[in-house]
VEXDREN-171892 format. One record per residue (C-alpha): residue in one letter; x, y, z. Coordinates in Angstrom, 3 decimals. Layout:
% VEXDREN-171892
<pt type="A" xx="X" yy="Y" zz="Z"/>
...
% end
This chain:
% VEXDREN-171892
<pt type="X" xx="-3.385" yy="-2.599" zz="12.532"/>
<pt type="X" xx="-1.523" yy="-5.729" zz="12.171"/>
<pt type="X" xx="-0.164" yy="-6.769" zz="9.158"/>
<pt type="X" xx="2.053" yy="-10.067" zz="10.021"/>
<pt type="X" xx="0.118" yy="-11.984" zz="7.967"/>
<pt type="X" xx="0.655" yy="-10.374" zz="4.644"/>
<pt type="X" xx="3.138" yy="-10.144" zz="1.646"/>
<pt type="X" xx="5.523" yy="-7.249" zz="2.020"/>
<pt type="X" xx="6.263" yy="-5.466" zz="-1.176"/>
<pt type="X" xx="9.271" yy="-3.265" zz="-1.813"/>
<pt type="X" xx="8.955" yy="-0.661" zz="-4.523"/>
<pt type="X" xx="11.632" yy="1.359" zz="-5.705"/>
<pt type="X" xx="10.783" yy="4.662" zz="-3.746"/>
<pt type="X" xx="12.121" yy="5.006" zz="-0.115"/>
<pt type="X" xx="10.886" yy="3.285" zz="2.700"/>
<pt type="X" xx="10.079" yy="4.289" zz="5.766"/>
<pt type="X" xx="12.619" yy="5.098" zz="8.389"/>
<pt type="X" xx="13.549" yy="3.805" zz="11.924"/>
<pt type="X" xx="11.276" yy="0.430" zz="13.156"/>
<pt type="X" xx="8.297" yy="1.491" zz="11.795"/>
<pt type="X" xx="8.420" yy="-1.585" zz="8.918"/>
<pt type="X" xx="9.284" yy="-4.039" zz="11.789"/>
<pt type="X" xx="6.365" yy="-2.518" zz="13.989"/>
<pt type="X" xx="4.132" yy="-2.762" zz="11.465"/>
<pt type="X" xx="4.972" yy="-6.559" zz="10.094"/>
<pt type="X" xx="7.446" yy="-8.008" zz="12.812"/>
<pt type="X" xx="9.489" yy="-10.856" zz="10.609"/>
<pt type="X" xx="7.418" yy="-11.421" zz="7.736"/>
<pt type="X" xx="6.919" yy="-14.999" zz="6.124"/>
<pt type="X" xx="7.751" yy="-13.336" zz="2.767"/>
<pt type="X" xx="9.566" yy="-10.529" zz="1.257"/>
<pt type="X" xx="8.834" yy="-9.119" zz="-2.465"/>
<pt type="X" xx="10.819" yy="-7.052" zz="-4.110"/>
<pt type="X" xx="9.673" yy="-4.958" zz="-7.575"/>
<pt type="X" xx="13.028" yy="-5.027" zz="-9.563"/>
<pt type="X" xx="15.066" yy="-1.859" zz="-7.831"/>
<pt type="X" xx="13.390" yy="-2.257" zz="-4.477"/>
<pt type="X" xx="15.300" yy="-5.571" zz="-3.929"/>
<pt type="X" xx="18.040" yy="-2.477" zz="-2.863"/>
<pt type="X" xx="15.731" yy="-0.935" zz="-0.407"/>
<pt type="X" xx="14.554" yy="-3.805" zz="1.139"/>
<pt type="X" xx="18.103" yy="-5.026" zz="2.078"/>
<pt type="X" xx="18.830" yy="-1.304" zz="2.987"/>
<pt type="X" xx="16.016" yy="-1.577" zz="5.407"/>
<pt type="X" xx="16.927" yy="-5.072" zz="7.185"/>
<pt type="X" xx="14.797" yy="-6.895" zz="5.250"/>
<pt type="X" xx="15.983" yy="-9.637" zz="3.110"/>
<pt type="X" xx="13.974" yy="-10.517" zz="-0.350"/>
<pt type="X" xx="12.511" yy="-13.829" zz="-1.319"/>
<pt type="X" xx="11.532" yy="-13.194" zz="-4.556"/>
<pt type="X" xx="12.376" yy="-10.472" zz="-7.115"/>
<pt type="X" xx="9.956" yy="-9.258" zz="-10.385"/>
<pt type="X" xx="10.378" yy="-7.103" zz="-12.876"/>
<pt type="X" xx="12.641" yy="-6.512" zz="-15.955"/>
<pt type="X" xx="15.270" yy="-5.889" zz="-14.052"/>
<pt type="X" xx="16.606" yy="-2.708" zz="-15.622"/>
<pt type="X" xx="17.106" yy="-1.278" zz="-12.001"/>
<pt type="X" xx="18.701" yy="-4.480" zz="-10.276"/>
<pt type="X" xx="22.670" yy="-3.772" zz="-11.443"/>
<pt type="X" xx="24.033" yy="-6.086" zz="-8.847"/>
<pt type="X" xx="23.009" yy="-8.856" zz="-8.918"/>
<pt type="X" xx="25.360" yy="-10.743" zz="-6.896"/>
<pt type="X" xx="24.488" yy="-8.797" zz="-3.466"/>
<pt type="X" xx="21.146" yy="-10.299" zz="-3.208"/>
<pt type="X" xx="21.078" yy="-13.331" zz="-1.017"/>
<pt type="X" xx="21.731" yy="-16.570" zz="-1.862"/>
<pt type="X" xx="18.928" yy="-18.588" zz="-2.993"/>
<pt type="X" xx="16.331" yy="-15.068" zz="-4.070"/>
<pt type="X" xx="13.945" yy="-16.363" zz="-6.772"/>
<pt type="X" xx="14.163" yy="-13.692" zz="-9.694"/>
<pt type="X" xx="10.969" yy="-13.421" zz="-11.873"/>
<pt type="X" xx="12.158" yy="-11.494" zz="-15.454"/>
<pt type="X" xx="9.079" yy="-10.161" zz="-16.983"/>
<pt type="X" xx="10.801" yy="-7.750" zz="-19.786"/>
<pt type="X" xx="6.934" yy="-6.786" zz="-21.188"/>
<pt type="X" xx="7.437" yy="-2.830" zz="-21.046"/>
<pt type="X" xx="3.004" yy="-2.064" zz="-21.284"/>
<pt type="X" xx="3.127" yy="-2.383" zz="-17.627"/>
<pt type="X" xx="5.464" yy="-0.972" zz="-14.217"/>
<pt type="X" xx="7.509" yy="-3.692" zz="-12.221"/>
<pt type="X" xx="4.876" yy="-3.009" zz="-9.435"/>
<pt type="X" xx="2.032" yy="-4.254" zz="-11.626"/>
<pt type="X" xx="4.217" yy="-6.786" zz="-12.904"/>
<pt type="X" xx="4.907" yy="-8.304" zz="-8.816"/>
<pt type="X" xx="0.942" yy="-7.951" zz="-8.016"/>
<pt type="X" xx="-0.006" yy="-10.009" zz="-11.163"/>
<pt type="X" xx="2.326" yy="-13.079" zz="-10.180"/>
<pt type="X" xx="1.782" yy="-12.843" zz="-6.692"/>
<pt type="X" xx="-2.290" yy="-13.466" zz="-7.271"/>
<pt type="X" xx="-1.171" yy="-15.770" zz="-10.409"/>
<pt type="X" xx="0.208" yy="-17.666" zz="-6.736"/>
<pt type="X" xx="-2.677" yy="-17.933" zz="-4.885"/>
<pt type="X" xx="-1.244" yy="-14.862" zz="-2.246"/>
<pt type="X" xx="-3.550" yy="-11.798" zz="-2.449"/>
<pt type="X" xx="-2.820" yy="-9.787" zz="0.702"/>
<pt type="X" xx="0.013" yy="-7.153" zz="0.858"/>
<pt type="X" xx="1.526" yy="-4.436" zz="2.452"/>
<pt type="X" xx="3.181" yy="-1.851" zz="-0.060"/>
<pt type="X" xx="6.123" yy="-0.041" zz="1.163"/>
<pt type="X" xx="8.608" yy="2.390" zz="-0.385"/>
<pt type="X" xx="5.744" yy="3.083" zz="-3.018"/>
<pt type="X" xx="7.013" yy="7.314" zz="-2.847"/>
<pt type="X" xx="9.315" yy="9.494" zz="-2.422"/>
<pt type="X" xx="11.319" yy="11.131" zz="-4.932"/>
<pt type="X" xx="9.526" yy="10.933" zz="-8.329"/>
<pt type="X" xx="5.710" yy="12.128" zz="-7.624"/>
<pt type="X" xx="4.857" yy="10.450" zz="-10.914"/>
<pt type="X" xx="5.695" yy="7.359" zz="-9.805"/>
<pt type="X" xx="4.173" yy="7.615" zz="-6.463"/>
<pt type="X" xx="0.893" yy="8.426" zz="-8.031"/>
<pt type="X" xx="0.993" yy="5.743" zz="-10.501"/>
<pt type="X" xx="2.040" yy="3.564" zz="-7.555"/>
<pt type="X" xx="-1.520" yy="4.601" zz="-5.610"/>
<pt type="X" xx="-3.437" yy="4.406" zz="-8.554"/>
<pt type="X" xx="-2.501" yy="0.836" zz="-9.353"/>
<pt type="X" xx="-3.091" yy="-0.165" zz="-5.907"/>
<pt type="X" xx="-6.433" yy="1.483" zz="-6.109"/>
<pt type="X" xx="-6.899" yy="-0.690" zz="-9.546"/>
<pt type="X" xx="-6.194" yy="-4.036" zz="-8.034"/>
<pt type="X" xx="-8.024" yy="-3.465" zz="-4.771"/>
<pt type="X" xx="-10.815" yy="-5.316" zz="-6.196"/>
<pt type="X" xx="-8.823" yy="-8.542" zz="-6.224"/>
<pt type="X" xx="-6.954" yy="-8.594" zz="-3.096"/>
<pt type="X" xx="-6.325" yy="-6.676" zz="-0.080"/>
<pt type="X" xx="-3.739" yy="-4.551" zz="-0.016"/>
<pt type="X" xx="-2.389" yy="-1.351" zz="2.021"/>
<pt type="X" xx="0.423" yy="1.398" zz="1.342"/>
<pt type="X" xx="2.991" yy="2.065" zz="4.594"/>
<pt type="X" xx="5.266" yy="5.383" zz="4.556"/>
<pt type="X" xx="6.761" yy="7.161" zz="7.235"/>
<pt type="X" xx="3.443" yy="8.465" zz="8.615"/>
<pt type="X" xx="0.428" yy="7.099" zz="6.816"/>
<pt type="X" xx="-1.240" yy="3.806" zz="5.730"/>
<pt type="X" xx="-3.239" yy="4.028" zz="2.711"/>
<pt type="X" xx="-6.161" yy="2.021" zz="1.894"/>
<pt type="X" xx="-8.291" yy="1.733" zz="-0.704"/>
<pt type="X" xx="-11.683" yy="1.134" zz="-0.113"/>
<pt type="X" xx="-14.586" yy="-0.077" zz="-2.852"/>
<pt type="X" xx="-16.910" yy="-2.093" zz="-0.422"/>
<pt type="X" xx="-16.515" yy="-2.416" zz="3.347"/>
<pt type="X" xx="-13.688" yy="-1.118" zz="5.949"/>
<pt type="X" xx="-12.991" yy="-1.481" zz="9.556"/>
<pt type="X" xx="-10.235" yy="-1.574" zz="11.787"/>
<pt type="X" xx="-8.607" yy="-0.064" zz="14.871"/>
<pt type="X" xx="-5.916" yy="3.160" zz="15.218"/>
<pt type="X" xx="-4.836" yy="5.433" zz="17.628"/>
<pt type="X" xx="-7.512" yy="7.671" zz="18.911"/>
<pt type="X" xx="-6.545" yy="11.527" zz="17.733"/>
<pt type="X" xx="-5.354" yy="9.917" zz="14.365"/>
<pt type="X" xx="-5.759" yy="12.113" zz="11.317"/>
<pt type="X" xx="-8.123" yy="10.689" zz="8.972"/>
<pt type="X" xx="-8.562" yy="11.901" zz="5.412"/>
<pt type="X" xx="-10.702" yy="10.260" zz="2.368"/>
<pt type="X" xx="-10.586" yy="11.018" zz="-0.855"/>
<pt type="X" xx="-12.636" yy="9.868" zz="-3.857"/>
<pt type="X" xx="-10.896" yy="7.999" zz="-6.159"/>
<pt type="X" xx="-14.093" yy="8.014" zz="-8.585"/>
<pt type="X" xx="-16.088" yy="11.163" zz="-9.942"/>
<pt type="X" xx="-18.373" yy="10.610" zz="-6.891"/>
<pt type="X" xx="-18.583" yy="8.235" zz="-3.844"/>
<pt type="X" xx="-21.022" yy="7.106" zz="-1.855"/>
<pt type="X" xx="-19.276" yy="7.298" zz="1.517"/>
<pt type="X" xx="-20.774" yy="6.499" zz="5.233"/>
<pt type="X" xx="-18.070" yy="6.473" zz="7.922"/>
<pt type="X" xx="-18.047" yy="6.474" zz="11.645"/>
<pt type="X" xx="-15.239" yy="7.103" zz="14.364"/>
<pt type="X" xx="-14.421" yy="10.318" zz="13.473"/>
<pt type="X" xx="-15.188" yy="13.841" zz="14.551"/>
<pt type="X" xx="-16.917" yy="14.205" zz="11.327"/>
<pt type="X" xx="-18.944" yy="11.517" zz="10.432"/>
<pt type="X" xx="-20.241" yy="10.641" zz="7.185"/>
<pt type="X" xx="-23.618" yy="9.596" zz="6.032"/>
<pt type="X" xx="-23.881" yy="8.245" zz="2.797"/>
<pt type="X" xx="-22.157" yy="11.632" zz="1.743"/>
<pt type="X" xx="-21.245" yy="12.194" zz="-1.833"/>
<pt type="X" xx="-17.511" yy="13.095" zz="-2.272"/>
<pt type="X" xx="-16.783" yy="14.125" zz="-5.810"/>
<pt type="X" xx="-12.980" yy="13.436" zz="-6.746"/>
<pt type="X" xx="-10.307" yy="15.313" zz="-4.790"/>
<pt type="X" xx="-10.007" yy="16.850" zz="-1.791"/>
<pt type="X" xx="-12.860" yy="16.967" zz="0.163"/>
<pt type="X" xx="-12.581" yy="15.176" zz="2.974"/>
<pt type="X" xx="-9.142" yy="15.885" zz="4.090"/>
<pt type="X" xx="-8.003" yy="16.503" zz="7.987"/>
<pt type="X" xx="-10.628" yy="14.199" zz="9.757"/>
<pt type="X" xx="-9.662" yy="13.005" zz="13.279"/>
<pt type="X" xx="-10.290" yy="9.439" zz="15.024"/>
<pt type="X" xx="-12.420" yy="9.872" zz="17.835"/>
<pt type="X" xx="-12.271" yy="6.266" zz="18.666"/>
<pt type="X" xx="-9.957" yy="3.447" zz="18.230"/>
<pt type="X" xx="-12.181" yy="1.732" zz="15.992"/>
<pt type="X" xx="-13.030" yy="3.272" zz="12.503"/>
<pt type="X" xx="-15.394" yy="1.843" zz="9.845"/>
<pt type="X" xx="-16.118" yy="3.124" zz="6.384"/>
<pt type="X" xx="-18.594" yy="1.696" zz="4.014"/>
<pt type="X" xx="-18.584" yy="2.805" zz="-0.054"/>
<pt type="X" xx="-21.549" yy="1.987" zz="-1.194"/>
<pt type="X" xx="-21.135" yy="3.620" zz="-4.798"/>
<pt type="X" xx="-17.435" yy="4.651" zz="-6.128"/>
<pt type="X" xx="-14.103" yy="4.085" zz="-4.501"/>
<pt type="X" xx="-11.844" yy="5.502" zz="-1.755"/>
<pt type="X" xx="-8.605" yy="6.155" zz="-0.220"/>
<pt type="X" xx="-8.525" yy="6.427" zz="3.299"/>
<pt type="X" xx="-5.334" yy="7.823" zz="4.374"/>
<pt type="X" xx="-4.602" yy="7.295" zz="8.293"/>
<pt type="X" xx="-1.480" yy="9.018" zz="9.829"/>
<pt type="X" xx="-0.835" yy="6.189" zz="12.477"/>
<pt type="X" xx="2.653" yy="7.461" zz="12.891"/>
% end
């Protein structure tokens, strides 16, 4: 999947290793940082055009490049991730690619998935780690991988509604309730479509 055409966001987790960032974007037209991840994104090659947050985990200032745009928002009822999503849309930009969204803290990471799950409704946005993009899915989804990709879905609501095809287990209109229940699918073809017709999703792809 290509995402050159979207808003890269740097959380304060780690991002993933090697080229896959550069494979995944090539040189994207803008770089966001949420407070902290200013650091990772300059620790991965990539250098920020805008930093949000209330900065309690930017100490240095003075290493980010000349001419960075810094957003303080010092409201504490909401995380610097939320905080980065609600300007970018207040902007008129409402696709992006989330990266360094885990690793380390597992409460973060899960708060980081559940707020992209919570916004999903007003933009279009995907999670990259080292192995898997992460999308979540309330309506419609389709879009190409690697056949022999593992697939997995999991309901983000009580129950979904869930028909998918392009993988060895197909669903039709299937009811997931919440957790683990769909887990360990494989592409059979490069193209995969999901549609939710009650409920919400992730669908976890490891393209990597």
């Amino acid at each position: 999947m290509n995402f050159e055409n979207f808003t890269l966001v740097f959380c304060n987790g780690d991002p993933p290793r090697g080229a896959r960032l550069r494979n995944l974007v090539g040189n994207p037209a803008r770089v966001v940082c949420a407070d902290g991840g200013a650091r990772k994104a300059m620790a991965a090659g990539f250098s920020p055009d805008l930093v949000v947050g209330d900065l309690d985990s930017l100490d240095e200032r003075s290493d980010l490049p000349a001419g960075v745009e810094i957003v303080r928002v010092p409201d504490q009822d909401n995380t610097d991730f939320e905080k980065t999503l609600d300007l970018m849309l207040s902007r008129g930009l409402d696709r992006f690619l989330v990266t360094a969204f885990s690793g380390g803290r597992i409460d973060q990471t899960l708060a980081n998935i559940q707020i992209a799950y919570e916004y999903a409704a007003r933009c279009t946005i995907a999670l990259a780690d080292d192995h898997f993009l992460l999308f979540p899915v309330t309506g419609s989804f389709e879009s190409e991988f690697p056949v022999g990709s593992t697939v997995s879905i999991i309901s983000m609501t009580d129950e979904s509604l869930v028909s998918a095809s392009g993988l060895a287990y197909g669903l039709n209109r299937s009811v997931l309730p919440k957790g683990g229940h769909a887990v360990s699918n494989r592409s059979v073809s490069m193209l995969i479509s999901v549609t939710v017709h009650s409920g919400g999703i992730l669908l976890m792809v490891n393209d990597a």
